[in-house]
Structure formats: C-alpha cells, structure tokens
C-alpha positions as CSV (number, residue, x, y, z in Angstrom):
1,X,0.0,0.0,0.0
2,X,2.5,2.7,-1.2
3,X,2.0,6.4,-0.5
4,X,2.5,7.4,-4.0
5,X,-0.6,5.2,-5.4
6,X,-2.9,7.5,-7.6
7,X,-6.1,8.5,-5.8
8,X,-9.4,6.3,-6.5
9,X,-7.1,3.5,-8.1
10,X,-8.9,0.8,-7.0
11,X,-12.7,2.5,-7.5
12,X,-14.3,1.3,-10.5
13,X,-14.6,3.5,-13.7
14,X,-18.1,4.1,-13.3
15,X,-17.9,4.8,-9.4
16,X,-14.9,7.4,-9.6
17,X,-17.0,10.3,-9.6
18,X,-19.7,9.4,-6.5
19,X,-16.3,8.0,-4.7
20,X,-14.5,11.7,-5.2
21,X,-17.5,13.5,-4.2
22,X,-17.4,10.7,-0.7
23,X,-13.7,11.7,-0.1
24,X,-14.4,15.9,-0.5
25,X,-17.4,15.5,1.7
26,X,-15.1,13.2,4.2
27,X,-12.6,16.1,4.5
28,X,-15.1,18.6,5.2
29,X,-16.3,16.3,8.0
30,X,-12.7,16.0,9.4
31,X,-12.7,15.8,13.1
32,X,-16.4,15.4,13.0
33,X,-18.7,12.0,13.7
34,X,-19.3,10.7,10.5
35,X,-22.0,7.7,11.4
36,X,-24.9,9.6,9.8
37,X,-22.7,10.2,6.5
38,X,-24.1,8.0,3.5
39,X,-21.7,6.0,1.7
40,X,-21.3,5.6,-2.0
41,X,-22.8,2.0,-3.0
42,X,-19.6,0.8,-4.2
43,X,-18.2,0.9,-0.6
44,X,-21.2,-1.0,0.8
45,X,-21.3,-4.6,2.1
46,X,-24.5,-6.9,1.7
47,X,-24.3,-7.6,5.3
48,X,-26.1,-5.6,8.0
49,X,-24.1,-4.8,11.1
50,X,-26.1,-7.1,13.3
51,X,-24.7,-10.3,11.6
52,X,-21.5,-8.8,13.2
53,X,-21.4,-10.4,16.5
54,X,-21.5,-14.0,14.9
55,X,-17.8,-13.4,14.2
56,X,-17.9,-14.1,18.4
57,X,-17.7,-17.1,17.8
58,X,-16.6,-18.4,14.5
59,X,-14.5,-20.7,16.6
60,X,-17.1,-22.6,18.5
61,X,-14.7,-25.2,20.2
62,X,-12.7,-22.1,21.7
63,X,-15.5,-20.8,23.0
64,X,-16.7,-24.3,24.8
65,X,-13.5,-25.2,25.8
66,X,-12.9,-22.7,27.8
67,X,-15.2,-23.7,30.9
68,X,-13.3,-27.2,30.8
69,X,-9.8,-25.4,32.0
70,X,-8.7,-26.7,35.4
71,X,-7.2,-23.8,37.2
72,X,-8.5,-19.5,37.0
73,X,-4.9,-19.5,34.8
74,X,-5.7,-22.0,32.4
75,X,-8.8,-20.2,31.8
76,X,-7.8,-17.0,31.6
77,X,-5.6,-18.3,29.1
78,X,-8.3,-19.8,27.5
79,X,-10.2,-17.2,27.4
80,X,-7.3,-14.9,25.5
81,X,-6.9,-17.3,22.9
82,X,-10.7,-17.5,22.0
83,X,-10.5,-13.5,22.0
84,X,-7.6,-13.8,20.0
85,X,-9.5,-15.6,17.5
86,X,-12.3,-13.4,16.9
87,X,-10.2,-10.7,16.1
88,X,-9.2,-11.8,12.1
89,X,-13.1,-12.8,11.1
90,X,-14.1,-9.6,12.7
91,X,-11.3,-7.1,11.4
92,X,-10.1,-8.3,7.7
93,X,-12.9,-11.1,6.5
94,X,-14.7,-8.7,4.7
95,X,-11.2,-7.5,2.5
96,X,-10.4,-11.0,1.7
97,X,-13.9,-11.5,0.4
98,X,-14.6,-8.6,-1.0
99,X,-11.1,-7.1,-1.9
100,X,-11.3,-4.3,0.8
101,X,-13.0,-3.5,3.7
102,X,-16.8,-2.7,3.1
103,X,-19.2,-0.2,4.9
104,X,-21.7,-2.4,6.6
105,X,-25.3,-1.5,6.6
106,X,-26.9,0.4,9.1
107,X,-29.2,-1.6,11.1
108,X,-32.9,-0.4,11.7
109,X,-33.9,-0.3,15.5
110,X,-35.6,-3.1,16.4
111,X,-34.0,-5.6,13.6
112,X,-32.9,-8.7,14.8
113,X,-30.5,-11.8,13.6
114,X,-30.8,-15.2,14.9
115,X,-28.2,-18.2,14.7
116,X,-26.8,-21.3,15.6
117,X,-23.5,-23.3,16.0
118,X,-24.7,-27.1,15.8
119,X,-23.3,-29.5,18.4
120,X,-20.1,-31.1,17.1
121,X,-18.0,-33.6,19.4
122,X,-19.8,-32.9,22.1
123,X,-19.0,-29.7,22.5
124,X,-22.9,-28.6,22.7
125,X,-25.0,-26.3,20.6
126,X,-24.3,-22.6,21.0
127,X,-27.0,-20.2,20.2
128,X,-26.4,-16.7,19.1
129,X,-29.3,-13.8,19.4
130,X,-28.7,-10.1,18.1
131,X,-30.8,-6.5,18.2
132,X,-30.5,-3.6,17.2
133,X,-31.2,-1.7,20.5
134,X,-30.7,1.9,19.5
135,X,-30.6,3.6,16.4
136,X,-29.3,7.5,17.1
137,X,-26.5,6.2,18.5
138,X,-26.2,3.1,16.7
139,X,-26.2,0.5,19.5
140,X,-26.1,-3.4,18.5
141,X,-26.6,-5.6,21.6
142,X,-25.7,-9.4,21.7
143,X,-26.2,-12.6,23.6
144,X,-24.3,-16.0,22.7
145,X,-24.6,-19.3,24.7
146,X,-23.7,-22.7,25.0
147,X,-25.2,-23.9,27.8
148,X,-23.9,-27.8,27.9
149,X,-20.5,-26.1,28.3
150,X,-21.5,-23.4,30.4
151,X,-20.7,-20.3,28.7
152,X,-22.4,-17.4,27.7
153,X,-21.2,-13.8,26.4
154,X,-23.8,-10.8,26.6
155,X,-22.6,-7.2,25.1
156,X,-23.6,-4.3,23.5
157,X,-21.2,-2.2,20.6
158,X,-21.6,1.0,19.0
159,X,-18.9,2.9,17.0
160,X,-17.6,6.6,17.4
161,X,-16.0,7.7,13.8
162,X,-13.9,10.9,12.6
163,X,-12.0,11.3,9.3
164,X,-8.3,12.4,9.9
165,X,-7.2,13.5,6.1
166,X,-6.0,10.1,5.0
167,X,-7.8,7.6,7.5
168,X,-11.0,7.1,9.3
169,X,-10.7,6.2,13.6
170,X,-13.1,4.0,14.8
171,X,-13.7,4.2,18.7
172,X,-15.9,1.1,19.3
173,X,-18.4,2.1,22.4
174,X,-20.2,-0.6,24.9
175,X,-18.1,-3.8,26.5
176,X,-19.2,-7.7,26.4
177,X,-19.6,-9.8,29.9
178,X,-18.3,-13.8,29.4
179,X,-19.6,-16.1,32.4
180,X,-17.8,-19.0,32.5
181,X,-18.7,-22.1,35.0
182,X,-15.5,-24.4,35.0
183,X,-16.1,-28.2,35.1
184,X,-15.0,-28.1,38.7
185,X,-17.9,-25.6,39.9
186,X,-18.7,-21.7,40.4
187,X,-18.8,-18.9,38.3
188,X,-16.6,-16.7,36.7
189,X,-17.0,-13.4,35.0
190,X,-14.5,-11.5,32.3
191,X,-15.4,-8.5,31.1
192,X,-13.9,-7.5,27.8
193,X,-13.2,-3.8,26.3
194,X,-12.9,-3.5,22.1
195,X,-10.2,-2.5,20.8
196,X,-10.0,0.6,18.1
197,X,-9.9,0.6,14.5
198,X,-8.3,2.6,12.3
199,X,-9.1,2.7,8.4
200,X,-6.8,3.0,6.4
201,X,-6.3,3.3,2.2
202,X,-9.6,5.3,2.0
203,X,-8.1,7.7,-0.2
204,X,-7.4,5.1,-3.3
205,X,-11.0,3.5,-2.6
206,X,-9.5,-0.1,-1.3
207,X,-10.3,0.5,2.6
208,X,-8.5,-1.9,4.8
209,X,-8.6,-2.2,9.2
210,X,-6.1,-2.0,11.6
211,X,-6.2,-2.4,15.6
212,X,-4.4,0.1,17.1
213,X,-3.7,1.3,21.5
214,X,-5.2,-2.0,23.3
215,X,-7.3,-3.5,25.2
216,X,-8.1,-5.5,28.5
217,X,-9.7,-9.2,29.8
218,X,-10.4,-8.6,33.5
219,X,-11.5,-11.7,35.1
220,X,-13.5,-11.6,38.3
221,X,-10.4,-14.4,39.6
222,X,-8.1,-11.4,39.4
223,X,-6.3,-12.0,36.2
224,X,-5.9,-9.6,33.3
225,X,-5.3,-9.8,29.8
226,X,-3.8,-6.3,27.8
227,X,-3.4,-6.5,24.5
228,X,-1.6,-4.2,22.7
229,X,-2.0,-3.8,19.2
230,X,0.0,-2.4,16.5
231,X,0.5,-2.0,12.5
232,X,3.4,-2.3,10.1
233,X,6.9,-1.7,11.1
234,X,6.3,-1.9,15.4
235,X,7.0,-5.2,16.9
236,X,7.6,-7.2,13.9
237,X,7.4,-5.5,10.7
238,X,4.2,-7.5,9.8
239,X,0.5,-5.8,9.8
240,X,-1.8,-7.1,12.4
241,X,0.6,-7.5,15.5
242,X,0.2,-7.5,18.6
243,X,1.7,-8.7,22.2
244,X,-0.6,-9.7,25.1
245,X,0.6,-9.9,28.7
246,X,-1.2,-11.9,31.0
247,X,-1.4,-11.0,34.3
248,X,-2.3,-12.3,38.1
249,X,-2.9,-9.3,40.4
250,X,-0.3,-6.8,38.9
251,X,2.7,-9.2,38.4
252,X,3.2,-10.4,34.9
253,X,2.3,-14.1,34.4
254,X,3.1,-14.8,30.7
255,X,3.3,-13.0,27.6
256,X,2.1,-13.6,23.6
257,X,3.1,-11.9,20.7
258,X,2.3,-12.8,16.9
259,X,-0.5,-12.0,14.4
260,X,-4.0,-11.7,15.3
261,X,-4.2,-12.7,11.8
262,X,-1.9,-15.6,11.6
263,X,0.5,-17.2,13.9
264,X,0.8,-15.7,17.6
265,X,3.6,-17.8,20.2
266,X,4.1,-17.7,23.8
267,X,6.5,-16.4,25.7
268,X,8.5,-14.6,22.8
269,X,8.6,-14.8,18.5
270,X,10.4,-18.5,19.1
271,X,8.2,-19.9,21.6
272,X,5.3,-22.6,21.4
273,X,3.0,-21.6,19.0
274,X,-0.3,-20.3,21.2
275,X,-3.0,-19.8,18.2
276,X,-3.5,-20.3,14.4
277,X,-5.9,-17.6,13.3
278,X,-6.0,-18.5,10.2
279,X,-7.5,-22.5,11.6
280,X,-11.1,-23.2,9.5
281,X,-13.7,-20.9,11.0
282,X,-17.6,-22.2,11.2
283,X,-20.0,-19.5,9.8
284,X,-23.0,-19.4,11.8
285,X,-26.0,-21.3,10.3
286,X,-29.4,-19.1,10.0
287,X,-32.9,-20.4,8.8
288,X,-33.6,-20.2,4.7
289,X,-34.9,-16.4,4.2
290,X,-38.3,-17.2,3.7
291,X,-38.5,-18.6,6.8
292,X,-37.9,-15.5,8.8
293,X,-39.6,-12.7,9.8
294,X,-39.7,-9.2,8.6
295,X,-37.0,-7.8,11.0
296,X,-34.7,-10.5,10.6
297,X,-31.6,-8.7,9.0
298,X,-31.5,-11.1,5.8
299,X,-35.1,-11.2,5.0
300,X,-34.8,-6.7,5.9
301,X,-32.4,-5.9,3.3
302,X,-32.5,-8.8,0.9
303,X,-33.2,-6.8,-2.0
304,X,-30.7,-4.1,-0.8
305,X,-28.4,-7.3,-0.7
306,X,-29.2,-8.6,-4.1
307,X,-28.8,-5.3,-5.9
308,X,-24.7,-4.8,-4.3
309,X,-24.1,-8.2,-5.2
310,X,-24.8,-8.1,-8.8
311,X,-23.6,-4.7,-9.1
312,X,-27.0,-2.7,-9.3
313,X,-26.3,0.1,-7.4
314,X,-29.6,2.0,-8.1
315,X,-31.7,-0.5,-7.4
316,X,-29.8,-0.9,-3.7
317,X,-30.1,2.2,-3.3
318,X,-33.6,2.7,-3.8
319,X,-34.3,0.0,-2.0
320,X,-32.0,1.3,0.9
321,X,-34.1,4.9,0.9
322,X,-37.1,3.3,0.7
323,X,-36.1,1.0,4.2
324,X,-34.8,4.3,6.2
325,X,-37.9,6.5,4.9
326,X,-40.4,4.1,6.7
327,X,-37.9,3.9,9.5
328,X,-38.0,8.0,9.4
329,X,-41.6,8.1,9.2
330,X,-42.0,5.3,12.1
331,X,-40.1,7.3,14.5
332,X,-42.3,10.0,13.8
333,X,-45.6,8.3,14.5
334,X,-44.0,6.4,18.1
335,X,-43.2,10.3,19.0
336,X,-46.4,11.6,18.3
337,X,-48.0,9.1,20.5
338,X,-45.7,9.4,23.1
339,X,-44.5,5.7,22.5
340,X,-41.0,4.4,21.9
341,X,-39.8,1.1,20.3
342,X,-40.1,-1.6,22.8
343,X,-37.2,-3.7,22.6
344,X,-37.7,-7.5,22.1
345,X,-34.7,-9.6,23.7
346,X,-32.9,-7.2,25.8
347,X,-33.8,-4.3,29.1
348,X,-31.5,-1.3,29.1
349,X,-29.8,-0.1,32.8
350,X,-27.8,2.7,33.3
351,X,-25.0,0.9,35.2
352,X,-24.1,-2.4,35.0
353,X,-23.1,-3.5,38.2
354,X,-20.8,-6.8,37.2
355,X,-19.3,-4.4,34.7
356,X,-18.3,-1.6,37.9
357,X,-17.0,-4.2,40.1
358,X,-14.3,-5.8,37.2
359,X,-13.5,-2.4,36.0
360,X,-12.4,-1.2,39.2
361,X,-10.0,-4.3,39.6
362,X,-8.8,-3.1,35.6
363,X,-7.4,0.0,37.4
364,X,-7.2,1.1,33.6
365,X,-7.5,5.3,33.9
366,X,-8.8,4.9,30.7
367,X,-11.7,2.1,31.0
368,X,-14.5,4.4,32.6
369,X,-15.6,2.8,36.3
370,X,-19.7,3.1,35.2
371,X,-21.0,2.1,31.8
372,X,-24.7,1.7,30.8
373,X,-25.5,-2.3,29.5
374,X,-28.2,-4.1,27.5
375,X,-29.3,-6.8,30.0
376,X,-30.3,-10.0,27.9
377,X,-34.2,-10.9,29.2
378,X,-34.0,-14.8,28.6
C-alpha cells in the first residue's frame, strides 16, 4: 500500500466520480462523527451490522473449551486465545472476500439476527441472538450461549468515527460480559473492552482495518489480559501484530506476541505456537430467508443485498431509501403518541453493576468505572 498510489485506483470506472465527491465530503467532515454520513454503493457490504457479533464465535470449540480449563490461569488463558480468534473474522474477512473492507449496513432499531452453531464432538450447541437496540446512537446488543458447556457472552457495541485526512478512527463504544462455569464448579465473569480501528487506504477507494492502542480481559479471579496492538513496522514488521501480557494481580504471568491474523507464540517470537488464526472458521447457520420474519436482517435488506451483489447500485439504493424513509416516518408516528420502540430480547440499565466491580479491579484510567449495559431478558 505505497504512498504514492494514484487517488481512487482501485474504484471502478463508473464509481470514480460518486467516490470523489465521498472523499471531499469526508474532509469537510474532518474531526467530525461521520456515522450519519451516507456511503457511496460501491463501498457498501451486503451484510447488515447485526450479523457482526456472529464473528464471536466463528470458533465454537474455543469458546466451549474454555469452561473445561482446570485452574482461574488456564482459563484466563483460555479465554485470551478464544479473544484472540475473533479478532481476524471480525477485522479483515470482509477484504479478503470482497477485496477491501466494506461499509456495513446500518441496522434499523428493532432488527434482529438469529443463529446457531450445531453441536459437534460434544461440544454442545451454542446459540447466538442479536438487536439492534438503538438507532441515534447506533447501539447493537448481543447474547451467545452454549449452555452444555457453560458459557455465555452478553454485550452491546456502538462505534464513534472521525476522518483524519488520509484515514477514518473507529472508537468502538459498549463492552461484552463472558460467564464461564468451570467443570470443577462456580462462576466466573471476564469483562472485555474492544479495541479501536483505524481505516486506512480510504483515499485510493481499497479500505483496509487496523487495531491500534489496546485492550483488556479482566477476570473476576483477578487475572488480566492487555493486548496491545500495532500496525506495520512496530513489533515485527508484519501488519496485524500485537503482544498480550497476562497478568495475576499486577505481576506479569506470561506474555504472547504474533499476528492476530496468523501465527501468535508464547512467551517470545520463538516460543510454542499459542494460536492459528487463520485455523477453519464455522460460519453461523441461519434459517432459509423465507422462513424469517420481517425484521430478521437477511429477510430486511434482501433486495438491498441482491442489488450490491450483482452490481445494481440503483436498485440498492432505492431499495435502501425506501427501508430508512419508513424507518423515518415510524419514528415520527412512536413520538407523536408518546411511544418508543419496545425492545424484544434485551432491558437497558444505566449501570451495570458486574461491569463496575471488574472495571475497578482493571485499574485502567482509561476504561470508565460506570457504563450503561443491554441486560439480555431470557
């Protein structure tokens, strides 16, 4: 990705002139939230944001495997590793698929995705439920379990974003809560901050994610996971590092260094090898689309869907108007009578207390010590 690369190089012919117009409007908004900006249709994925917390757990055995560790280390461990592996499906699937990263589409409030990871080896059936709780802010709020082996993550993201001149910054808002029940009895809860994003290669129209600063794995046992994460030319010359350090009340335990794409091995670059990103992932399985219901994401924006995919970008469009005007025109109608969107699967508080209580024990200046959460109802 060399500096000197002509502008819009990798926009198509017919999508130079709507993409130039995107990148003069992003520098007027420089500094500025850009979540209610529209993108140009060439930019768009097919794929509603609230598909997004399936890549949670496009490595189901991880996430089952980690209630069967025998000590709080082994599982904290455990619980890195299946972090770890979230990180690539989240960050980069959509530019290997797609050939860059893609703008996701704005969920409506009150949209929903359902799925399921089928029991394989024993490792029990994990279910994954999704809603979009808010739509000005953009809130998406999660719940995945797999109750034979007695895990369960609940968490709610939104996402802050400002233009910089050459690259968009992502600060991802909201946390996730894991409860773990080990094999050997009690409970165990880690709360989990997201990292931020930086986009990069806007400019020449082939968009691409980076991590960047880090962040943390606080476990109710008293371990801590930081993660720091950097780009091309820090630790190891390679895109997509990072270095973990696990720790056990403030004294360093072990650390991990590698690719959150690739290869990542313990205790220094010659050390045991601790993950394999790039392993086979499971995609979620979701019912046919004409099985689900109106506000399930697929069924939502299935033409929208078809129309990127095929390359008609009016007809997504138009489609994609027509989805936010009755969205428009139902938030009208719910303030006139006085009556706001009920939400389906999940209560809002204004402080989560399991969130306080491992915050504090973070003693991170920068993780706030109350956040709001999206309670799942059950």
């Amino acid at each position: 990705m060399g500096d000197n690369k002509e502008e819009a190089a990798d926009v198509p012919q017919e999508q130079k002139a709507g993409w130039t117009s995107f990148i003069k409007s992003l520098a007027h908004m420089a500094g500025s939230d850009l979540s209610s900006m529209t993108a140009p249709p060439f930019i768009l994925s097919p794929v509603s944001l609230t598909e997004f917390p399936a890549y949670w757990c496009e490595h189901p055995q991880l996430f089952a495997a980690i209630s069967q560790g025998a000590t709080e280390q082994d599982r904290a461990e455990r619980v890195l590793k299946w972090f770890l592996a979230t990180l690539k499906g989240q960050y980069t699937t959509r530019n290997e698929k797609m050939g860059s990263e893609k703008k996701p589409l704005n969920p409506v409030l009150g949209e929903v995705f359902y799925g399921v990871w089928p029991d394989k080896d024993g490792r029990g059936e994990t279910n994954l439920i999704v809603e979009q709780v808010s739509h000005h802010p953009p809130i998406t709020a999660y719940f995945i379990e797999n109750k034979a082996a007695g895990v369960a993550l609940q968490g709610h993201s939104g996402q802050k974003t400002n233009f910089t001149g050459t690259a968009i910054n992502v600060k991802q808002s909201g946390h996730a809560l894991l409860r773990v029940k080990p094999k050997a009895g009690g409970e165990e809860t880690y709360l989990i901050t997201l990292p931020k994003l930086r986009i990069e290669g806007i400019v020449w129209g082939s968009p691409y994610i980076e991590l960047v600063e880090s962040s943390a794995i606080q476990s109710s046992t008293g371990y801590t996971s930081v993660i720091d994460y950097k780009g091309k030319g820090y630790f190891s010359g390679k895109a997509h590092s990072f270095k973990a350090t696990l720790q056990h009340k403030g004294k360093s335990v072990q650390t991990y260094e590698g690719q959150w794409t690739g290869v990542s091995t313990i205790g220094g670059p010659k050390g045991a090898t601790f993950l394999d990103a790039s392993s086979p992932k499971e995609e979620v399985v979701v019912k046919p689309v004409d099985q689900q219901g109106e506000w399930e994401s697929r069924k939502l924006w299935l033409k929208v869907a078809q129309g990127i995919k095929s390359g008609n970008y009016d007809e997504a469009g138009r489609e994609k108007s027509r989805i936010e005007n009755d969205q428009r025109q139902r938030r009208k109608d719910e303030a006139a009578a006085g009556s706001p969107w009920p939400l389906k699967h999940f209560e809002h508080v204004d402080s989560d207390k399991d969130y306080q209580k491992l915050a504090d024990l973070l003693h991170d200046k920068l993780t706030p010590p109350t956040e709001d959460a999206y309670v799942f109802k059950g």
